[in-house]
N, C-alpha and C positions, 0 to 999 in steps of 0.2 A: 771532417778534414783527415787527410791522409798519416799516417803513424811514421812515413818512413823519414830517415833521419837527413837532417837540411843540407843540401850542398853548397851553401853558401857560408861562412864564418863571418862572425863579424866584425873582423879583423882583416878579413880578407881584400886584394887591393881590386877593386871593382870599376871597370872601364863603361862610361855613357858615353859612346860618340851620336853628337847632336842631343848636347844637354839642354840646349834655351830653347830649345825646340817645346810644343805641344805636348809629345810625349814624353821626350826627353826630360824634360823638367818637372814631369808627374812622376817618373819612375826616380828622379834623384830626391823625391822630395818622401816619396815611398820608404826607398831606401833609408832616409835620414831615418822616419817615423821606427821603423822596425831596427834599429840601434846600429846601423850599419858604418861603420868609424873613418873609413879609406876609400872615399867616391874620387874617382881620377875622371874630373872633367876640360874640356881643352876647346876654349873657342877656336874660330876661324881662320882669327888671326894667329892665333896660337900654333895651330895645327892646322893643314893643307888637305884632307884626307882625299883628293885626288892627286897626292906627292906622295910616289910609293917609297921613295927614298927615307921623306921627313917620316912615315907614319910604322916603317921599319923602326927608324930608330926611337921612335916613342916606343914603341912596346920595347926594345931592346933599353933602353933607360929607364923605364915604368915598371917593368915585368907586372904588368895585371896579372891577377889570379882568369877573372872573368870578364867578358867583353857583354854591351849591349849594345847592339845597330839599331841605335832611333835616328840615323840621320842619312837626310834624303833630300834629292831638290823636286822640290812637290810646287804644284800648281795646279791651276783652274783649267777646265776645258779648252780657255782663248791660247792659253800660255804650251799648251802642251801640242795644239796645233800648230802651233809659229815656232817652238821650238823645237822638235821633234828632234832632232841631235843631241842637241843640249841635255835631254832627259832621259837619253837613252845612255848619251855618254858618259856624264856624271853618274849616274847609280852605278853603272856595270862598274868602272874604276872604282868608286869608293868601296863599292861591297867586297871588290876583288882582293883592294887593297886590304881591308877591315880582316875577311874570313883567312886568306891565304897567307896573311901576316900573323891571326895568330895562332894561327898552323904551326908556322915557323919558330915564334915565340914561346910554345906549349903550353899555350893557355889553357887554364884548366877546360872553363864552358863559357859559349856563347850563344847569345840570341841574337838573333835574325827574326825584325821587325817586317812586314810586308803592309801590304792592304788588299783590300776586297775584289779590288779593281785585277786582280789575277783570272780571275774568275770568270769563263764565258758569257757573251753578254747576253745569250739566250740560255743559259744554266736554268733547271729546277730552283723553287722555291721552296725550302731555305736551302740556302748554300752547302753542302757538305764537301768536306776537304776531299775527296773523292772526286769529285767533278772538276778540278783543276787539268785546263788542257782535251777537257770532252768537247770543246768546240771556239768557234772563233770570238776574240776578243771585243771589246767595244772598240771601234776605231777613234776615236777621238783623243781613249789614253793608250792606245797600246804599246807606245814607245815606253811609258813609266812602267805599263804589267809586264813585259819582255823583261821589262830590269830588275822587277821585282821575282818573276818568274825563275831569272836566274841566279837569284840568290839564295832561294830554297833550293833551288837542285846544288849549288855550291855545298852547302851545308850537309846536305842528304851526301854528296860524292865525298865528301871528306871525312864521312861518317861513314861510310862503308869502305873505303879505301884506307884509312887509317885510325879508324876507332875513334875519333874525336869526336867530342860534347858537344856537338852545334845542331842547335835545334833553330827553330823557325816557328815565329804566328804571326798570324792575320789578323788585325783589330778590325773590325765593321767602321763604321761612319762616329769620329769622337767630335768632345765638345767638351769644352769645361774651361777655365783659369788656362791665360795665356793663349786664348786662342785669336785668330786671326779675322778682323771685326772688319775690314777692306770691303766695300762695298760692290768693288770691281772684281775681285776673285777670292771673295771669303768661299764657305760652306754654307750650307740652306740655313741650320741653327744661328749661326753670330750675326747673319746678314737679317735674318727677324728681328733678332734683338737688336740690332743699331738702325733696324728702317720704325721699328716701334716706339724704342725710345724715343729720337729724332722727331718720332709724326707727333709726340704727345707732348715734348717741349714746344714745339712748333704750332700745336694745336691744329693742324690739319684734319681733316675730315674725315679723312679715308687712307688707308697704306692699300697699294698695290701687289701683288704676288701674281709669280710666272704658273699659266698654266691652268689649272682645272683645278687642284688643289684634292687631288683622287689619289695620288701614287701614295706607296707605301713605302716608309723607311724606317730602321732601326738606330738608336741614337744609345753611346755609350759613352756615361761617363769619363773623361780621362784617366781621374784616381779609382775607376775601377780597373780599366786597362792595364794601368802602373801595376795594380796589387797582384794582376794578373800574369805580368809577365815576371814579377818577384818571385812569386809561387812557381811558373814552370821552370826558373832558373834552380829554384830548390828541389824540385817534384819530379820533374820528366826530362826523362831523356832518350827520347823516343827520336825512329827516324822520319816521322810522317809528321807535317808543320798544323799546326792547331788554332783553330779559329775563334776571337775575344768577341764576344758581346755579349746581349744581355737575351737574346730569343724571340723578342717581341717588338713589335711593330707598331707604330699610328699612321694614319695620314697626315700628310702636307695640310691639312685643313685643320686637325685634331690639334697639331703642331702651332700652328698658327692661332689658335685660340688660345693654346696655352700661354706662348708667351707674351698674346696680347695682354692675359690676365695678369699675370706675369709683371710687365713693367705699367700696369693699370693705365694701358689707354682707352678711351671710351670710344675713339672713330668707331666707322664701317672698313671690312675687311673688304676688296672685292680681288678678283681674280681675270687675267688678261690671258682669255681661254686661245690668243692670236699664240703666244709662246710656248716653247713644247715643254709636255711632261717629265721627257727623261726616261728613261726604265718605270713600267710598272709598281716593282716590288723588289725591295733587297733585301733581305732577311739570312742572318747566317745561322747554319747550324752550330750549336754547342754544345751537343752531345757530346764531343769527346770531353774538352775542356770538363763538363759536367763530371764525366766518370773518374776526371781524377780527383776531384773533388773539390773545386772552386765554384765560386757561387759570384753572381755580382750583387752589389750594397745599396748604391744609390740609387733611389726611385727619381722619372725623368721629371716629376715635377718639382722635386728637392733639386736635384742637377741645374738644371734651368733659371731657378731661384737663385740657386749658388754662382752660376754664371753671371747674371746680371748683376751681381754684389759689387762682381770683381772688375764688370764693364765700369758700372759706376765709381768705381776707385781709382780707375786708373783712362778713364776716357779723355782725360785733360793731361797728360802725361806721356812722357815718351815711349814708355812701358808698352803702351796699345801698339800692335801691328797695324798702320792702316796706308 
């Protein structure tokens, strides 16, 4: 690990916008773990952060030291199609509001959250942050990567135009506590685990999966993510945004056995080769991440394990997104 000395205090008053959030709530719980005393979190209702007015005067009443952008209106393929407005609108505003306020505010540093989906959808494999912009998006989210797109350049312009700490990373595809188990627009990981558990309560024969079960994807813990982005709050402050994962890859198939072992159901797995694959292969690079000197912790079949702990705990509860 790196020598150089921490820019964070932990006294310092530390801003999570989109705390209940996935991430959001992995980096407030991060922060708690590593002794951090002043987390300034602010629901919904609380806070409007597409009200440039209300979210001026929160930093103007708050004075954060430091800001995190985990908050974002994300959805599933169906949602990003129907809404296309909606997700271009919201991000652009909120980020706008978020970076250019605490501009104003002089915050000391922020981070700027993104995701993968920036990224050309015929890009090299693995991803490197280089390739942002070498070619055309996926079309199905390109409304959320435009917004995300332009929140790294926000960061990067405010960072060259007036020296300020705003950095930017890109988590890969996460999973873990608090995630979203919706069977209609969850992620590949939570939607196994709640068509798994389900088929073994139920005793059913066989669970279903889209596809050929061939592509390849990289799965990252969330409380690695969290540690991750703690560390480059402390670490870096560089102008080029940095990419979270873990390096490596399974198959949809590999995945699928896992977590059938996982929540011990005995069916057949079979696959409905009529639905499409998706992208081949998503894989990000972590070379830089690597060079400053973070590492990820959780291995995918502890992750996975730990996930289903927390399904089980709270699938009867209002706690479960579904």
């Amino acid at each position: 690990m790196t020598t150089m000395n921490k820019a964070l205090g932990l006294d310092d008053r530390i801003f999570v916008a989109g705390h209940r959030g996935l991430v959001g709530s992995a980096i407030v719980r991060r922060l708690q773990q590593e002794g951090y005393r002043n987390i300034l979190c602010r629901s919904r209702d609380e806070l409007d952060l597409t009200d440039q007015v209300a979210v001026r005067r929160f930093y103007r009443e708050t004075a954060p030291d430091h800001v995190i952008v985990a908050a974002a209106k994300v959805g599933g393929i169906l949602a990003n199609d129907t809404y296309p407005a909606d997700f271009i609108y919201q991000n652009l505003v909120m980020e706008t509001n978020l970076i250019h306020g605490a501009y104003e505010a002089g915050v000391n540093k922020l981070l700027f959250l993104g995701s993968t989906c920036i990224y050309p959808k015929l890009a090299p494999q693995p991803l490197r942050e280089d390739y942002l912009l070498s070619g055309p998006l996926e079309p199905t989210n390109e409304w959320y990567a435009v917004a995300k797109i332009a929140g790294i350049k926000m960061c990067q312009a405010y960072h060259k135009q007036h020296g300020s700490r705003f950095i930017s990373a890109m988590p890969t595809n996460l999973y873990g506590p608090g995630d979203n188990f919706d069977l209609h627009n969850s992620h590949v990981m939570p939607a196994m685990i709640r068509k798994f558990h389900e088929a073994k309560v139920a005793a059913r024969p066989f669970v279903e999966l889209w596809g050929t079960g061939t592509p390849r994807r990289e799965f990252c813990h969330v409380d690695d993510c969290a540690a991750a982005c703690v560390y480059l709050m402390n670490y870096y402050d560089g102008l080029d945004f940095v990419n979270i994962g873990v390096g490596e890859d399974v198959t949809i198939a590999e995945l699928a056995e896992l977590v059938r072992r996982t929540v011990g159901y005995d069916g057949e797995i079979r696959y409905d080769h009529s639905k499409p694959d998706g992208t081949p292969r998503k894989l990000v690079d972590i070379s830089r991440i690597r060079a400053l000197g973070w590492r990820p912790e959780v291995p995918l079949a502890a992750g996975v394990a730990a996930t289903y702990d927390w399904f089980l705990g709270h699938v009867d509860s209002n706690t479960i997104r579904t």
